[in-house]
N, C-alpha and C positions, 0 to 999 in steps of 0.2 A: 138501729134494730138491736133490742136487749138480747135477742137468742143469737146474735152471732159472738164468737170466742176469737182469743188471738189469733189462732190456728186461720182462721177464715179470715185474715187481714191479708195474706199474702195474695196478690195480684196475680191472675183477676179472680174479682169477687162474680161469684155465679153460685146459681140454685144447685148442690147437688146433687141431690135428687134424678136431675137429668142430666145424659149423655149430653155432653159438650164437645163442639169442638172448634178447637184454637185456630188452627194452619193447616199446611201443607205447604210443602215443598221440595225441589229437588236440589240433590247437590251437586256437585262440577261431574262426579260419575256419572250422573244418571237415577243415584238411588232413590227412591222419591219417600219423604215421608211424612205422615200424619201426627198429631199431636193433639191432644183431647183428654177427657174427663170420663171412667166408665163407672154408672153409680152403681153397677153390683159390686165391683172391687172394691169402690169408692180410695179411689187411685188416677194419678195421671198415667194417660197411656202414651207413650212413642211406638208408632207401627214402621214398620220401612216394607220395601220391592224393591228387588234389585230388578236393573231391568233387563228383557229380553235378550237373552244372546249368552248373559252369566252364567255359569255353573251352570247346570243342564238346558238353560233354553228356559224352562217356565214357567219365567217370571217370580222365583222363590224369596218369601220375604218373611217377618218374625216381627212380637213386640215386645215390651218389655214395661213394667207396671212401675210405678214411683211413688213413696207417699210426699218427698218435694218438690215442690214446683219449680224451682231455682235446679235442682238435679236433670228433671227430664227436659227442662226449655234448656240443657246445656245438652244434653244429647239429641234434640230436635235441631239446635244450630251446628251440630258439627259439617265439617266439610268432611 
């Protein structure tokens, strides 16, 4: 494809244009977290939850936007 650029070599290749998303999962805590593509940002997003019972009971959780893919799939595998 001639309109893709270096930039969009970096795995995975996806349209982006549209919300994607990678994963999910939880870590030895409990924290659970998502990992995905948001095309108004046009940014990788890592979301997390902490789960029920943390800090006040509910369920409070945060994300955090990345123009690397290699940066935020390091903070989507943290333990």
């Amino acid at each position: 494809d001639a309109s893709r650029t270096e930039d969009d070599l970096t795995l995975p290749i996806f349209d982006k244009s549209k919300r994607q998303h990678f994963g999910a999962r939880y870590d030895k805590d409990g924290v659970e977290f998502h990992f995905g593509w948001d095309p108004k940002q046009q940014k990788y997003e890592v979301s997390f939850q902490l789960p029920w019972g943390i800090g006040d009971g509910a369920g409070q959780g945060g994300f955090r936007y990345f123009d690397d893919y290699e940066k935020a799939k390091e903070m989507y595998s943290r333990n």
